[in-house]
DRENTORVO-472620 format. One record per atom (N, C-alpha, C, CB): residue in one letter; z, x, y. Coordinates in steps of 0.001 Angstrom, whole numbers, plus 524288, in hexadecimal, padded with zeros to 5 digits. Atoms other than C-alpha are relative to their C-alpha. Glycine has a CB too. Layout:
N
AZXY
...
***
This chain:
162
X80000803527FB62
X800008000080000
X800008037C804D9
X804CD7FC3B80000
X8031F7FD6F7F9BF
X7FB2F8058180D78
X804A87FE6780353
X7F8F17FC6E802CB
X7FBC3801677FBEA
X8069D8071381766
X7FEAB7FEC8803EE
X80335803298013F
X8014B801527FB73
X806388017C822AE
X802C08034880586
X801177FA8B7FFB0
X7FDEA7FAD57FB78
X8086780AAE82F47
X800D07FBFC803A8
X7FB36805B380279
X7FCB0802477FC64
X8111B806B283953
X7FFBC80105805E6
X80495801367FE73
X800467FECA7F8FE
X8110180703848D2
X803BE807D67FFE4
X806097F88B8050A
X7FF9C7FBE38007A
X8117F8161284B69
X7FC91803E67FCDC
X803BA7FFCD7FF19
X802E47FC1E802A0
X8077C81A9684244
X7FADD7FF5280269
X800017FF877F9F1
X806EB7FFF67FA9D
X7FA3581F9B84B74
X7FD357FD607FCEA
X7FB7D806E080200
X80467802C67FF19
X7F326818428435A
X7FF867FC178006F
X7FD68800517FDE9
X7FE1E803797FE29
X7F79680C038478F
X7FD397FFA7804A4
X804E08004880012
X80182800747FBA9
X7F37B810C0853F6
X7FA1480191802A8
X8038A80223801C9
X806177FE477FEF3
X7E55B816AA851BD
X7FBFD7FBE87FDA6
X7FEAD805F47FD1E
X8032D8049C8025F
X7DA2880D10851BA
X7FD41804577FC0F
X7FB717FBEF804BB
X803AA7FF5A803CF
X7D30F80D0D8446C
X7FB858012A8004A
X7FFA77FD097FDE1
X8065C7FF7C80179
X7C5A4811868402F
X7FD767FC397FDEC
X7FEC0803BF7FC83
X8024480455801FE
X7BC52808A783C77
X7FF39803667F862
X7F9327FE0D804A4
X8014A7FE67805BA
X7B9C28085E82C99
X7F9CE800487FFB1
X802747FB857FB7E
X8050A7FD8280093
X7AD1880E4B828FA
X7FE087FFCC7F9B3
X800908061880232
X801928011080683
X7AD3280B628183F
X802BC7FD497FEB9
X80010803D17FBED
X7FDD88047F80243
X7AE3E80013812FB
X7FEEE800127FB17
X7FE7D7FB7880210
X8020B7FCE680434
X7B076804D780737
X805F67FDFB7FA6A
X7FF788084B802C6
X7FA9E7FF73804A0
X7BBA6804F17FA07
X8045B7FE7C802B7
X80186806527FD7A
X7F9037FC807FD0B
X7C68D80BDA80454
X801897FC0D80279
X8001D8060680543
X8003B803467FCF0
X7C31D8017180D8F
X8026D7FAAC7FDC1
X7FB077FFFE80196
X7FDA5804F3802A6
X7C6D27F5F4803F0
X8046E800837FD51
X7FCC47FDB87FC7F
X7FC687FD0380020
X7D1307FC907FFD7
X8044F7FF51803CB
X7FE088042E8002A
X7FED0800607FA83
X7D6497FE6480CFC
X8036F7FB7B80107
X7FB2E7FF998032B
X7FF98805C58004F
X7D55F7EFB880E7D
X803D87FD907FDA1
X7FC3A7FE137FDF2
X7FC46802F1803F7
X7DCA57EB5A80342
X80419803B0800F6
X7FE247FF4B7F962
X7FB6F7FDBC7FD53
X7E77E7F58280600
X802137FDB08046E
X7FF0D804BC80165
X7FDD9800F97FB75
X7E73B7F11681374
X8038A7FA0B7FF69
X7FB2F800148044C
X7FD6D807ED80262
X7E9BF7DFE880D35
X8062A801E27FF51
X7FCA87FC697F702
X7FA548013C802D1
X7F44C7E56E8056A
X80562801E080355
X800248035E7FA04
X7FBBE7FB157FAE4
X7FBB57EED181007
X802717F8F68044A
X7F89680774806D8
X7FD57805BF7FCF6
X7FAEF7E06A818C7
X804647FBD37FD39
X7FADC7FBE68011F
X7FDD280479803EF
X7FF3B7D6FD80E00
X804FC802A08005C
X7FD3E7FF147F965
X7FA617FDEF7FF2E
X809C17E14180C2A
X8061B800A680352
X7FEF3802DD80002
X7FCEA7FE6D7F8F5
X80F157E2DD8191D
X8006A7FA648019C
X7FB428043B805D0
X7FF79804FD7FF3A
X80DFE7D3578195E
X7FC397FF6F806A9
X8073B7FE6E7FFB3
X803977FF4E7FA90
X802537D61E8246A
X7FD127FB297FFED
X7FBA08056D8003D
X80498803DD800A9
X7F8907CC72828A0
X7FAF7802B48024F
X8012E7FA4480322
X805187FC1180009
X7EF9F7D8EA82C7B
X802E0805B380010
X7FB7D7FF20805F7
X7FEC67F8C37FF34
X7EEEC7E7CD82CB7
X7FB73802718019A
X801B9803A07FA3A
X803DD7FB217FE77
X7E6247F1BC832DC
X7FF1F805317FCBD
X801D78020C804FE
X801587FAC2801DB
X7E1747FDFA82BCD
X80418802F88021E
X7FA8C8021480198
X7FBB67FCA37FDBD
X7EAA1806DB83434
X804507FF567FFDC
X7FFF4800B9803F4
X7FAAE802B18013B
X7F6917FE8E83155
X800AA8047D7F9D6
X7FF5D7F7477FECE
X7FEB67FB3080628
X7F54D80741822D6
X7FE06803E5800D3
X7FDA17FEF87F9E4
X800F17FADF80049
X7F0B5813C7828CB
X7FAC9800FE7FF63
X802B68023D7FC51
X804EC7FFC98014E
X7E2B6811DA8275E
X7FCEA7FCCE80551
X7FF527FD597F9F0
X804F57FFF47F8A3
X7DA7B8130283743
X7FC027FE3A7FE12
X7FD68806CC803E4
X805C58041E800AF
X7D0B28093483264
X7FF767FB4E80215
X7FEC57FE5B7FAC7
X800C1805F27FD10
X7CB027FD65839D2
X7FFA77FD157FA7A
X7F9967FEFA804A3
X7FEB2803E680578
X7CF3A7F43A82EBD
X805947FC6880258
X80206804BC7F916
X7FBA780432800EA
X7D7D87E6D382E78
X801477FCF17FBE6
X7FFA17FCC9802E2
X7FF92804ED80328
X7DCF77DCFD82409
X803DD7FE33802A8
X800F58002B7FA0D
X7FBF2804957FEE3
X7E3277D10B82626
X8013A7FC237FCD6
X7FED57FD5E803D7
X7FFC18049E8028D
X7E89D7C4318212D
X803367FD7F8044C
X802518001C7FA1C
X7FB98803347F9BB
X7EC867BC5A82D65
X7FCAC7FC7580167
X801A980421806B8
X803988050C80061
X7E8087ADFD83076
X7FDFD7FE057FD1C
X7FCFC7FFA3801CD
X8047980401802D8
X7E3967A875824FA
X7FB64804917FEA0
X7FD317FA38804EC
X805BE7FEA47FF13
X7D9B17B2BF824D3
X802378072F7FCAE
X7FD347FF6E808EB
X7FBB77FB068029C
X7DB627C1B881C0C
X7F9F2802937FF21
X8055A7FE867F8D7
X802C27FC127FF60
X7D1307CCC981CD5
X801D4805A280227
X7FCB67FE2180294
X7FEB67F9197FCDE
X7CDDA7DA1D822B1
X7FB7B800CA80441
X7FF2A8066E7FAAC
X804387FEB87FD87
X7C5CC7E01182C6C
X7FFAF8065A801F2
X7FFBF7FC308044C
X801B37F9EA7FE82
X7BF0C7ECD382C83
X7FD0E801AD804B5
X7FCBA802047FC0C
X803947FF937F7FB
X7BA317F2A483BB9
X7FFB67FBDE801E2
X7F911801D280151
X8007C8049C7FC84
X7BEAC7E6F984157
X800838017680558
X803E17FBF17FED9
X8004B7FF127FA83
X7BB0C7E49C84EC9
X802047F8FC7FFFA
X7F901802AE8031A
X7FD4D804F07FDBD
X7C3A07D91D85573
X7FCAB7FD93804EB
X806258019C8020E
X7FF3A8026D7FEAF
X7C0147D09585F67
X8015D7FBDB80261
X7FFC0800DD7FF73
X7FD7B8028E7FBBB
X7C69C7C8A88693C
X7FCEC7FA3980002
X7FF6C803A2805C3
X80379803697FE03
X7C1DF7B9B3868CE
X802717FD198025C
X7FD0D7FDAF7FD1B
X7FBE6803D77FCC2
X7CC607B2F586F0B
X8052E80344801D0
X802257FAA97FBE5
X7FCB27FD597FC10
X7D4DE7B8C987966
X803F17FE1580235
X7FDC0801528038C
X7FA5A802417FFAC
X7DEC07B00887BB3
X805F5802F97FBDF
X7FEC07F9567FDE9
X7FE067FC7680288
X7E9D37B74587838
X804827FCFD7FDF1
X800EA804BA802F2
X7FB4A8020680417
X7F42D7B41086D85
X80373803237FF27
X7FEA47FEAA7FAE3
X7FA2A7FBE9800DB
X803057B87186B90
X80210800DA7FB64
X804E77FE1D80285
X7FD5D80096803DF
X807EF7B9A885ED6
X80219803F27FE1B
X7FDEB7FE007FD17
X7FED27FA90800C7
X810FC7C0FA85787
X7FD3A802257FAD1
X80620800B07FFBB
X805817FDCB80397
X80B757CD3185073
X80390804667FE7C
X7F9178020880390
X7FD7B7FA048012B
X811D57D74C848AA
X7FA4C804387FE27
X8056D7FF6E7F9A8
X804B97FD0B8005F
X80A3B7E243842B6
X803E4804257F9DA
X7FDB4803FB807BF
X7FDAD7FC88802E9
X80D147EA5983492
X800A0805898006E
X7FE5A7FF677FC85
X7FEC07F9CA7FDFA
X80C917F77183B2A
X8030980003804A5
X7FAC58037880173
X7FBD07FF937FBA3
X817407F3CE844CD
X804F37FBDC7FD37
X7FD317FD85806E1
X7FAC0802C7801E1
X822DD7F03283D2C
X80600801D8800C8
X7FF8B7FFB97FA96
X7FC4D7FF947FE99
X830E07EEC083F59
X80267804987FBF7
X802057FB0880097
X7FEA47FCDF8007B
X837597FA7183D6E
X8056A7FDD47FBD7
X7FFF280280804F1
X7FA858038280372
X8448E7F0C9836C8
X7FE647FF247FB69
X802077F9E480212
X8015B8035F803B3
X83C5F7E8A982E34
X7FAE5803287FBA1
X7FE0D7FA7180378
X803F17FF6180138
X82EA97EFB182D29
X7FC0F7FB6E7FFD2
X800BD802377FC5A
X80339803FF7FF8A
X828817E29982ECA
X7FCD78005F80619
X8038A7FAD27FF06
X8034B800FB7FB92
X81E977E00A83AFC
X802EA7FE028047D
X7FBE67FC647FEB0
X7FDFD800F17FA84
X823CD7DEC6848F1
X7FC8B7FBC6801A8
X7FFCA80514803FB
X802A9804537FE4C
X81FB77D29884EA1
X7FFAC7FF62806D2
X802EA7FB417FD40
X800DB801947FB08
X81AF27CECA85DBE
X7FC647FD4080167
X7FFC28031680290
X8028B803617FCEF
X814C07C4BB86717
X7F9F8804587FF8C
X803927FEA9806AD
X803237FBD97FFDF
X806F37CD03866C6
X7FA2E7FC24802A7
X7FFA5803537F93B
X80378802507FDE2
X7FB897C90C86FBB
X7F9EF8009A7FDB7
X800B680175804D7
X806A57FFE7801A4
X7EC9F7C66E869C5
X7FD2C7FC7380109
X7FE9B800437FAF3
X803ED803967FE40
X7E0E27C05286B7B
X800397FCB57FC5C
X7FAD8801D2800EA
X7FEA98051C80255
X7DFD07B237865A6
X7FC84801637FB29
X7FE787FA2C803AC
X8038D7FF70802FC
X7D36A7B54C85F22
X7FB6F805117FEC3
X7FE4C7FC3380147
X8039C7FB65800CA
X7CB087C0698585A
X7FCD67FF5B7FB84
X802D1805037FF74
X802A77FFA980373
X7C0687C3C185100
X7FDDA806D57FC65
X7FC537FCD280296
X800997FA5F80295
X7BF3A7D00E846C6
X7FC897FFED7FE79
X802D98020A7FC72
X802C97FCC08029A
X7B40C7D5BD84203
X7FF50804B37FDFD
X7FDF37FFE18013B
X7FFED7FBF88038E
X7B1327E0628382D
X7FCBE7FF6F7F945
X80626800CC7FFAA
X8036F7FE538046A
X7AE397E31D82A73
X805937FF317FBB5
X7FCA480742800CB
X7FA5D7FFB6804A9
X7B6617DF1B81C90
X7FE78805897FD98
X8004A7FA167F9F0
X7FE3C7FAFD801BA
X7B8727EA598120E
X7FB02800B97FC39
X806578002E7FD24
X8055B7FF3A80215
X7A9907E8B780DA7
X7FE16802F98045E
X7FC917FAC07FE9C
X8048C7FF107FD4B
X7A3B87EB3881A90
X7FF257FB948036B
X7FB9E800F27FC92
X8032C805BA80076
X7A0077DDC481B87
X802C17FEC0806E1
X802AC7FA5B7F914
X7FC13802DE7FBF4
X7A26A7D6FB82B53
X803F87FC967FE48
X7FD4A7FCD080388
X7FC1F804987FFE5
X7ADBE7CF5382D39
X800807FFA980685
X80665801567FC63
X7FE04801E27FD0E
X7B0757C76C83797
X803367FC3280167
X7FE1C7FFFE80124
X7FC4B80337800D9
X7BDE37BEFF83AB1
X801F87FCAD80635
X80470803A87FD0F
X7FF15801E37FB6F
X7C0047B653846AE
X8071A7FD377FE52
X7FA507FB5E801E3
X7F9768005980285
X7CFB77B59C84761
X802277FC4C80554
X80437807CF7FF30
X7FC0C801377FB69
X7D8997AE1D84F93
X8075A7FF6D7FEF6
X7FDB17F9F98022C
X7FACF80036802B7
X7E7297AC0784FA2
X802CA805207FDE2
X7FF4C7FC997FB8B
X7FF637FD608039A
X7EDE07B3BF84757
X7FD27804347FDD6
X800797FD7F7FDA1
X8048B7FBFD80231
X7E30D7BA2983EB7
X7FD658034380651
X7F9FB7FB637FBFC
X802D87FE107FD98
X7DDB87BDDB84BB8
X80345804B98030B
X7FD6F7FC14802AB
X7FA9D7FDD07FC43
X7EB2F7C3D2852D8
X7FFAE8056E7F945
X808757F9148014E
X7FE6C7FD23804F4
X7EB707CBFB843EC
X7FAC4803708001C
X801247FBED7FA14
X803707FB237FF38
X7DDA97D17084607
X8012180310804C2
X7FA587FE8B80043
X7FEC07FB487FC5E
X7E1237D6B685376
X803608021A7FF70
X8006C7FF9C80458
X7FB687FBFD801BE
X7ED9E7DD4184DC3
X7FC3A802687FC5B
X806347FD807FD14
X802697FAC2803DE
X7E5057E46384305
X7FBE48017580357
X7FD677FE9F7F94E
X803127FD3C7FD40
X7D9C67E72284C05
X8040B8044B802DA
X7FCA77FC49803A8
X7FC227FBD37FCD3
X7E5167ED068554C
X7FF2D804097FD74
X806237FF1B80058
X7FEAB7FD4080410
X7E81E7F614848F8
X7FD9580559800C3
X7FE817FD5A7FB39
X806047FCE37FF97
X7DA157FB4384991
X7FE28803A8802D9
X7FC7A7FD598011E
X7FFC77FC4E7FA77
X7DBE37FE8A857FD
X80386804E77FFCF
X802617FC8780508
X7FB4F7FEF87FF1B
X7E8B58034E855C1
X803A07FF4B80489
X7FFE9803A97FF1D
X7FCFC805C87FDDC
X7F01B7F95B85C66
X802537FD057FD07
X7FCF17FC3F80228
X7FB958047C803F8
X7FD407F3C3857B2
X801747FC6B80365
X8061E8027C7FD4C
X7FED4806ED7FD83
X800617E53585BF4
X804998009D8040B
X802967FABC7FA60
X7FC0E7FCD47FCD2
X80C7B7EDA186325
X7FDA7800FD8067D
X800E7806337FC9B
X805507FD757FB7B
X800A67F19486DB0
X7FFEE7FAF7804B7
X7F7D58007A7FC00
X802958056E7FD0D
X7FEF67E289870C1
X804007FEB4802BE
X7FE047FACE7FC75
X7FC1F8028D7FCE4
X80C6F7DF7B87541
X8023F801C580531
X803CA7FF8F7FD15
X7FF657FC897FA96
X812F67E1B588212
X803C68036D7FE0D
X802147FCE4805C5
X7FDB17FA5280148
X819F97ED8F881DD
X805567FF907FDFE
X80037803CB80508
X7FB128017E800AF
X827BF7E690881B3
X7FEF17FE3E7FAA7
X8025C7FC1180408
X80001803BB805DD
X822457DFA0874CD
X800A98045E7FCA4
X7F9F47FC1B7FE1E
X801727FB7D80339
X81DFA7EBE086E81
X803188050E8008D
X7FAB5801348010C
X7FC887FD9280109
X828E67F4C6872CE
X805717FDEA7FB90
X800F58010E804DC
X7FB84801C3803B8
X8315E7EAC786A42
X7FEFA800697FAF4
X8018B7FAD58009C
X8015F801178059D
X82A057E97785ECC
X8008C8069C7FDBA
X7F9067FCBB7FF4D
X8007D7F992800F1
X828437FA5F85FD9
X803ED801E07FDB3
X7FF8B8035A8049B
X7F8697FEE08003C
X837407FB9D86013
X802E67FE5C7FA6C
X803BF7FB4F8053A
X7FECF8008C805E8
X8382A7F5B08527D
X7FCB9801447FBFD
X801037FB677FEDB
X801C27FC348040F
X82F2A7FD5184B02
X7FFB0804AF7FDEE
X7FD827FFFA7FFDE
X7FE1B7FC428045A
X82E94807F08436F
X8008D803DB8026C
X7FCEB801157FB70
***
């Protein structure tokens, strides 16, 4: 099982490379990446969350459970939404479970990319599923959901991790 790296490790903080073989390693990858989420009781993960600087996501959030390879996000609705948002590479230092906060996103997005053939994919998200792709796109950037809050939010949540 693929560990998951925690707030403090650079690669958290360096955006990913795009994937270039879609290949064995690549599906592989993938299914490592399901089981590392399921594990961690995630409803997504980024490639760099286990140490691996690849533009790659899976999810299972909304009703809805895939992946996306060189995804490019999106913006289709700009009205902005509050909800709270933890993250599995920012956990409480007490518990080890996910720190939770109010976290600001756009209402609605749309991902495009490629599954673990090659093949396009494209996913028009809102809600939920959609607030869960811009936390794993973040990932990609290297951008933790910590970034989004005001400083008072995110010096609190900082102060109890690891």
């Amino acid at each position: 099982m693929r560990e998951i790296r925690v707030i403090g490790d650079p690669v958290l903080r360096t955006p990913a490379e795009p994937v270039a073989d879609f290949d064995r390693e690549l599906r592989r990858l993938i299914d490592e990446m399901v089981d590392a989420m399921y594990a961690a009781d995630g409803v997504g993960l980024a490639a760099p969350q286990i140490g691996v600087p690849k533009r790659l996501f899976v999810y299972d959030a909304g009703g809805r459970k895939g992946h996306v390879v060189n995804p490019e996000l999106v913006v289709d609705d700009t009205e902005e939404a509050l909800d709270e948002e933890g993250c599995l590479s920012v956990p409480s230092r007490e518990t080890g479970k996910p720190l939770y906060a109010p976290t600001p996103r756009a209402s609605g997005v749309t991902v495009s990319g490629f599954d673990r053939l090659g093949r396009p994919v494209r996913v028009r998200a809102r809600g939920f599923l959609a607030r869960c792709f811009q936390h794993e796109y973040d990932h990609l950037e290297g951008i933790l959901y910590v970034d989004r809050l005001a400083k008072d939010a995110a010096r609190k949540i900082l102060l109890q991790t690891h």
